[in-house]
NUFILO-530360 format. One record per residue (C-alpha): x, y, z. Coordinates in steps of 0.2 Angstrom, whole numbers, plus 5000, padded with zeros to 4 digits. Layout:
<pts>
XYZ...
</pts>
This chain:
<pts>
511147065157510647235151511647285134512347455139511647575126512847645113513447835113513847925095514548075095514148215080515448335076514848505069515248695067513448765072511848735077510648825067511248835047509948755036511148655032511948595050510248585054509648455042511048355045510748355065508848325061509348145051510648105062509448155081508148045069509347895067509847905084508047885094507647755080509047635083508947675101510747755105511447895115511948035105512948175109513048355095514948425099514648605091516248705088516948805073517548775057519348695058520648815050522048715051524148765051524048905043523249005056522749005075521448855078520048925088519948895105518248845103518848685095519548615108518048525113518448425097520048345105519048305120517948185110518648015111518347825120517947885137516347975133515647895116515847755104515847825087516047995078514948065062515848235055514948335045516548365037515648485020515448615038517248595044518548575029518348755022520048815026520948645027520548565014520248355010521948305018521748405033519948345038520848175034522248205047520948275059519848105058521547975059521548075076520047995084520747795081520247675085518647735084517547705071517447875060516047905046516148075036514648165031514848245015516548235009517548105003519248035014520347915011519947755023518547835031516847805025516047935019514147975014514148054997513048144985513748174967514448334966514748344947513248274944512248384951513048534945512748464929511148464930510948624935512148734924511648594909509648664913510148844910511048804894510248664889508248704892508248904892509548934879510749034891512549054886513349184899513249094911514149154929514749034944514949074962515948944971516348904986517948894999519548854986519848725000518348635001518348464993516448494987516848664980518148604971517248464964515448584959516948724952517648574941515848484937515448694929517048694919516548534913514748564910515248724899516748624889515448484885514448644875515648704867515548874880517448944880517848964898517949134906518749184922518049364924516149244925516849164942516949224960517149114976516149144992516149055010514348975007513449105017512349235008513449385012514749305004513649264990513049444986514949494987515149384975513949454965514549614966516449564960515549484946514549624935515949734944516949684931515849724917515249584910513449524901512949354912511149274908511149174923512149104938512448954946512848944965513748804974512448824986510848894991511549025002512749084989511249114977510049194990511449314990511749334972509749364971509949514983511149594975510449594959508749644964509649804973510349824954508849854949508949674939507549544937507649394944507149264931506749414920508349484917509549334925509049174930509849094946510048904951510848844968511548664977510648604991508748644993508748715010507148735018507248955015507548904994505548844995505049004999505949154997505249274983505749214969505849034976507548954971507848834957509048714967510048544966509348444982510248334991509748245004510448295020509348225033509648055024511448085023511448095043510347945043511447835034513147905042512447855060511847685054513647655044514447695062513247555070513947445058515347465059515147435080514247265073515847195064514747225047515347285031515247445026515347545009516847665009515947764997513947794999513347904986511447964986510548044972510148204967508948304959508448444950507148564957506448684946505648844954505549024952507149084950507349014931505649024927505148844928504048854943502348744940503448654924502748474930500948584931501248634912501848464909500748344919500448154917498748124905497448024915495647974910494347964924492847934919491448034927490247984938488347954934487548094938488948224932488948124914486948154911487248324915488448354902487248244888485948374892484748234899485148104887485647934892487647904890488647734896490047764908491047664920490647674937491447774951492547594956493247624938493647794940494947724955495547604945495947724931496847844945497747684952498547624933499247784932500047814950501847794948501947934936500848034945501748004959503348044952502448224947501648284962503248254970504048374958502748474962502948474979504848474978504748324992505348144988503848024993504947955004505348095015503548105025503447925025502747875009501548025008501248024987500747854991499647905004498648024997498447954980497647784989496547914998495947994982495447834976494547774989493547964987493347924969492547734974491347824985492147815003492148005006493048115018494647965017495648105004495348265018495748135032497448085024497748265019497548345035499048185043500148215027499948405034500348365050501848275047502548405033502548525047503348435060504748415046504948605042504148585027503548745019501648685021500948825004501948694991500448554994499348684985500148644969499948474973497948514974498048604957499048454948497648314955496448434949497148454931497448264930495848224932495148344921496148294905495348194893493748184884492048314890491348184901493248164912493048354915491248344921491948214933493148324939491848464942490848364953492448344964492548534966491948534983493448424988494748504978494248684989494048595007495748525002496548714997495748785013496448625023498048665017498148865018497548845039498748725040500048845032499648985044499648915056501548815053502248985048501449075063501948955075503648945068503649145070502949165086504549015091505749115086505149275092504849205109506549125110507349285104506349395119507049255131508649255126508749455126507949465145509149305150510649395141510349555151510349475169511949355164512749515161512349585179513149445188514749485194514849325205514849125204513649085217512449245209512649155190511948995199510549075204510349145187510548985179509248915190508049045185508449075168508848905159506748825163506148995154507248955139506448785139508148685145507648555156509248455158511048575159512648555165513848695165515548625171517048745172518848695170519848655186521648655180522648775168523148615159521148575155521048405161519748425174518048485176517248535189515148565189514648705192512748685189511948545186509748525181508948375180506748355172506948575177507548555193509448585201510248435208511748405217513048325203513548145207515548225206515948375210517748335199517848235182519048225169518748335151518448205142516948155149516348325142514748325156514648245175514648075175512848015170512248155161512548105144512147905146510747835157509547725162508647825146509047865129509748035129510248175114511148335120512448475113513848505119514748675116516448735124516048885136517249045129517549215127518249275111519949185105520649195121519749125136519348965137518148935153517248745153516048655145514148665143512948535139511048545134509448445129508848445113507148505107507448665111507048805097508748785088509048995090509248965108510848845107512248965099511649125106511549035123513548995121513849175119512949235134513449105148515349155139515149335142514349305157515749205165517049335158516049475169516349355181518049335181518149535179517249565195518249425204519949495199519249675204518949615220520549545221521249705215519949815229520649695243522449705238522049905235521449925253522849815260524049945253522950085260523350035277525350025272525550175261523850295260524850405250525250265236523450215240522750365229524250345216523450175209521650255213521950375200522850225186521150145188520050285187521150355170521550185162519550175162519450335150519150255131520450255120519550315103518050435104517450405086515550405084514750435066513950615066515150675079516450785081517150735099518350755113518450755133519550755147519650695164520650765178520850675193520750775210521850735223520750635233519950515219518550515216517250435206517050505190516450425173516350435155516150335141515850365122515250155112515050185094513750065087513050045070512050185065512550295082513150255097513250275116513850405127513850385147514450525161514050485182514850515199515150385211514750485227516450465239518350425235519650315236519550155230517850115237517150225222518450185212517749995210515850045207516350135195517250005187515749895190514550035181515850055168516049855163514149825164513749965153514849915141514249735142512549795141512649905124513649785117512649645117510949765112511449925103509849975103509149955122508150065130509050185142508050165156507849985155509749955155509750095170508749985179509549815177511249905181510549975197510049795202511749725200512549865210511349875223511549675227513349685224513749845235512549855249512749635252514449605245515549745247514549785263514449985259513550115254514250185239512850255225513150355210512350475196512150415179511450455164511650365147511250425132510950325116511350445100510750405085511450455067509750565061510150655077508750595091509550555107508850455119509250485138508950435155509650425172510150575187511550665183512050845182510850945168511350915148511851055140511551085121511851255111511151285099512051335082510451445077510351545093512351525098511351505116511351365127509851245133510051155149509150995148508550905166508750715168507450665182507850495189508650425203510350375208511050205205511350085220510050175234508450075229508449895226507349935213507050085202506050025185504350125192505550285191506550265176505850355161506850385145506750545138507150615118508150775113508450805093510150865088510150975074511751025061512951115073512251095088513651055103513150935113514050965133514050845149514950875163515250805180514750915196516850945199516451085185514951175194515251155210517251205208517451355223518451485224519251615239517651655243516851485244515751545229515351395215515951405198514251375192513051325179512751525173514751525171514951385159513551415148514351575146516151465143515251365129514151515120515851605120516651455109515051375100515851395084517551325087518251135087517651045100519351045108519051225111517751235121518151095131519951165134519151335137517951265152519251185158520651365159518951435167518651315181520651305184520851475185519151495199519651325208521851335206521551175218519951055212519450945229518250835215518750755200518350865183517550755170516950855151516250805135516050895120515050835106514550935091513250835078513550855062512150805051512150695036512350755020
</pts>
């Protein structure tokens, strides 16, 4: 009989930290190697009593025997607010299963370690101890993090041990992220103290510090040296590369998967695993190429040929080439040891790589060439597919060479005549660095144009069987191949029910259409017939909504996972929008048979309640007004600020009643859904996927023929706006002249075409100090009279020119006394905006 394959489940706050990532890296490794079912449970950090617990970690308390076996927690990513004896309660919640914790120790609970003290130690003691500093700052981490606490006690410690009086105004605590680190910094040197250097309690934290001090106009070392905890990939090669403590993460997740298995076994297991540290020296404190300066002395002696050469045609005696290797190999540990530190890569991590290369350069050395380039290129190879930053081997090259070059006249003759290697090797090693770092590039900047085009058309579904379709589409481009997005059945949240389901790319039927929580993914998906890795991430919308579940291969560039939680979220909440205006339109048109006079009451509440609260947008003095007409209509407006600008939006759903009412409402929540998520879009192209949505939504949903104007307008603080769309002219007078300019907008209208893109253009108008800045619907211009005469664009220029200078709320209350007292008795709604830019300082 078939053993069944094991399922382990890892418990985590995010997919794409440096340091999440290494630990999913060690624990994804562990997983294929010992052949087990793994399953990435990707909430937030856990914040415990004292506040609201997201609802995002919810999906934690799903976890449990129906779905998998054993639970890892990177506990170091989820304890910052609840300190050692809450991450302790949290495990005791998922007995009987077995529990490992992944960088922090808890009572009863094996944890895998690294020496905290220790290797804050050996950093802070470095700055002191090896570059004389005495001033030295400490940015820590969370107050409630068990390993911050421990680095903040291991500094205290290290300063007391050199008889360094302890000084509160050299502390600052940070959250581990590097925004939080420059803060940090700034509360530091804002309290006026002289610091030499500073110690991080991770890298982040001093990536942060760095910034802020190189915006100070301070050099880094120059001025302040700067050491950090962790050796996160970005430390290797940020400008200046970061002196760090490494830890080893990806080993830390190895070891707490196989701890788990053991644990499955009936074997013993260490309640305590601790794993070395180290010191790496780099940049940021001055030591960069200190095993280069130091080195490992090694006589080679030279071949034949190179050592007649240096004795100017004489006859000397040398060992053969066969020596030369045997020299190299009685000296390998050492140089082992320092062309790791060159590298800043244990030998261990690629797979015995030191060892590798140094057998090759022997074998070069007895006379079997091309074995040194050969081992090179798949030490290269491997280092890339690790994320190793590839430029680091060049020092490698540079140590080899200097090895062999120290000793007697002949030694550096031998050395010459390996030149030729020494550059193939250096040329080896800068393609293979290209092209790593452009192919990591190009990644990431093909996922992030995915993700933008997929985010735009999850936005436009207003419908559960259209987000299907969407899914279908979208999730093959983003490279997903297996996905099941389940949504929950119940208002308690003990049922599921699947909504999509892909298979090798393709969309299957689910074997369930209903399955408890706790299976966390149709029955099959995450355990079959094949070894399977996938993350699973709770499908929400902010702090309040809590939709379902999704669950997702791995493999997949990791900038995809988080950002991908946060459309299909959004998505699902514009679902829900739609489906409750629906409900609302039906129940609306219900009423309109019963009472049609009431009917146009609640036209009107939806129509005003739609208005935004706040118009605040930097650079812009605002203010509008909208004044229903008896017979709704469809007027809207909308002002978003964004950072830097902001939006403003004006259009005219052609008809009344609620019909227009609910395209609008439909124009209004897309709008807002589409600048939100991209600030700075395009007009015309979020014009054109708007128009999409409506047209499908309208002419085959709502089975109508409702279309409207729109024009957006994207302001931006230097005063250049951005515009497009069909709407009624802008107007902009002009502070200089006092005289208005009456700007066109030359597209189409929303919802009559299935597609618009060919006849969508933006268009640019500048602002400058003063000018006012007026839209207005057609319920102004087309007001009539007695005499059926139109109010007229001639008339309100002449309404603004007349108030240019004064407030905003002026010249909007002056149009508006001048269309009341032409039209007493509006049949259109009246929509204004007044806008007058002010200019920066």
């Amino acid at each position: 009989m078939t053993k069944k394959r094991r399922t382990i489940a890892l418990l985590m706050d995010y997919v794409r930290g440096e340091y999440q990532s290494a630990v999913r890296i060690g624990v994804e490794r562990a997983a294929e190697a010992h052949d087990v079912n793994l399953v990435i449970t990707v909430g937030e950090t856990l914040t415990g009593q004292g506040g609201a617990e997201s609802i995002q970690n919810g999906i934690y308390r799903l976890v449990g025997a129906e779905a998998v076996e054993g639970v890892l927690i990177a506990a170091a990513t989820l304890c910052n607010h609840i300190g050692v004896e809450g991450m302790e309660r949290f495990c005791r919640g998922y007995a009987p299963l077995p529990v490992c914790s992944i960088g922090i120790a808890l009572e009863g609970v094996p944890s895998i370690l690294v020496d905290n003290a220790l290797g804050i130690e050996l950093g802070a003691g470095h700055l002191i101890d090896e570059h004389a500093c005495r001033r030295v700052a400490y940015i820590g981490g969370p107050t409630h993090n068990g390993e911050a606490r421990l680095r903040l006690e291991a500094y205290r410690k290290a300063l007391a041990a050199r008889a360094i009086p302890w000084d509160d105004r050299l502390v600052a605590s940070g959250d581990f992220n590097i925004d939080s680190g420059r803060a940090a910094m700034a509360e530091i040197m804002d309290r006026g103290v002289e610091i030499d250097a500073v110690v991080a309690a991770n890298d982040n934290m001093a990536l942060g510090a760095i910034d802020f001090l190189k915006a100070e106009g301070r050099s880094v070392p120059g001025d302040i040296l700067v050491c950090g905890f962790d050796d996160v990939g970005v430390a290797r090669y940020t400008k200046p590369s970061l002196t760090t403590v490494r830890q080893p993460i990806k080993r830390m997740g190895e070891i707490a998967l196989e701890t788990v298995l053991r644990m499955l076994d009936g074997a013993p297991v260490d309640m305590r695993n601790v794993l070395p540290i180290e010191l790496t020296r780099r940049e940021s404190c001055g030591c960069a190429y200190q095993a280069l300066a130091a080195g490992w002395p090694i006589t080679v002696p030279p071949p034949r040929a190179a050592a007649s050469a240096l004795a100017g045609g004489r006859p000397i005696t040398v060992p053969p080439p066969r020596a030369a290797a045997s020299a190299l190999a009685a000296e390998r540990e050492e140089l082992g040891r320092a062309i790791e530190q060159a590298a800043g890569i244990p030998g261990a991590e690629l797979g015995g790589w030191t060892c590798e290369l140094l057998s090759a350069l022997e074998d070069e050395l007895a006379g079997r060439e091309g074995r040194f380039l050969h081992a090179l290129e798949r030490v290269l190879d491997t280092a890339a597919r690790e994320g190793v930053f590839l430029d680091v081997f060049q020092g490698v090259i540079t140590l080899l060479r200097a090895q062999l070059r120290r000793g007697d006249p002949a030694g550096a003759a031998a050395s010459d005549a390996l030149d030729p290697l020494w550059h193939a090797s250096r040329i080896l090693v800068g393609r293979a660095s290209v092209r790593a770092e452009g192919r990591q590039r190009l990644d990431v900047e093909l996922a992030a144009i995915d993700l933008s085009w997929s985010g735009r058309w999850f936005s436009t579904c207003l419908s559960l069987p259209l987000f299907k379709r969407m899914l279908a589409s979208e999730m093959p481009r983003l490279r997903f191949t297996r996905v099941a997005v389940s949504l929950y059945d119940d208002l308690d949240h003990t049922t599921l029910k699947t909504l999509f389901l892909m298979e090798d790319g393709r969309e299957v039927q689910p074997p369930a259409e209903r399955f408890p929580a706790h299976l966390l993914a149709p029955p099959g998906f995450l355990s079959s017939g094949e070894r399977r890795s996938a993350v699973v991430m709770p499908l929400t919308f902010g702090d309040a909504e809590d939709y379902g579940i999704m669950a997702l291969n791995t493999g997949v560039n990791e900038v995809a996972y988080d950002a991908l939680r946060l459309h299909v979220g959004s998505a699902l909440k514009t679902v829900a929008l739609h489906r409750e205006m629906v409900r609302q339109v039906e129940l609306r048109e219900r009423l309109e048979q019963e009472r049609g006079r009431e009917e146009s009451v609640v036209a009107a509440r939806i129509q005003t309640t739609l208005v935004p609260e706040q118009l605040a947008v930097e650079g812009l003095e605002l203010c509008a007004a909208m004044t229903p007409a008896a017979e709704v209509g469809g007027d809207y407006y909308d002002v978003i600020p964004t950072p830097g600008g902001g939006w403003l939006g004006i259009g005219d759903v052609a008809g009344h009643g609620l019909a227009a009412g609910l395209v609008m409402l439909m124009i209004q929540s897309m709008v807002s859904a589409l600048t939100s998520r991209d600030p700075g879009a395009s007009p015309s192209e979020l014009i054109a996927a708007l128009n999409k949505a409506i047209y499908k939504n309208v002419r085959g949903r709502l089975k109508r023929d409702e279309h409207a104007t729109l024009l957006l307008l994207r302001y931006e603080r230097g005063g250049r706006v951005t515009f497009a769309g069909a709407h009624d002219d802008i107007i902009v007078c002009r502070a200089r002249t006092r005289r208005c300019v009456c700007i066109p907008s030359t597209g189409v209208w929303i919802g009559v075409l299935p597609s618009i893109e060919a006849m969508t253009r933006d268009a640019e108008l500048v602002l400058e100090d003063g000018d006012v800045l007026v839209l207005y619907s057609d319920g102004v211009t087309e007001a009539r009279n007695a005499h059926r005469e139109q109010f007229g664009l001639e008339r309100l220029c002449a309404a603004i020119e007349a108030a240019q200078a004064a407030p905003v709320e002026a010249i909007r209350d002056r149009i508006l006394r001048e269309v009341e007292g032409w039209c007493p008795s509006p049949d259109d709604d009246i929509t204004v905006v007044v806008a007058r830019y002010r200019a920066p300082a």
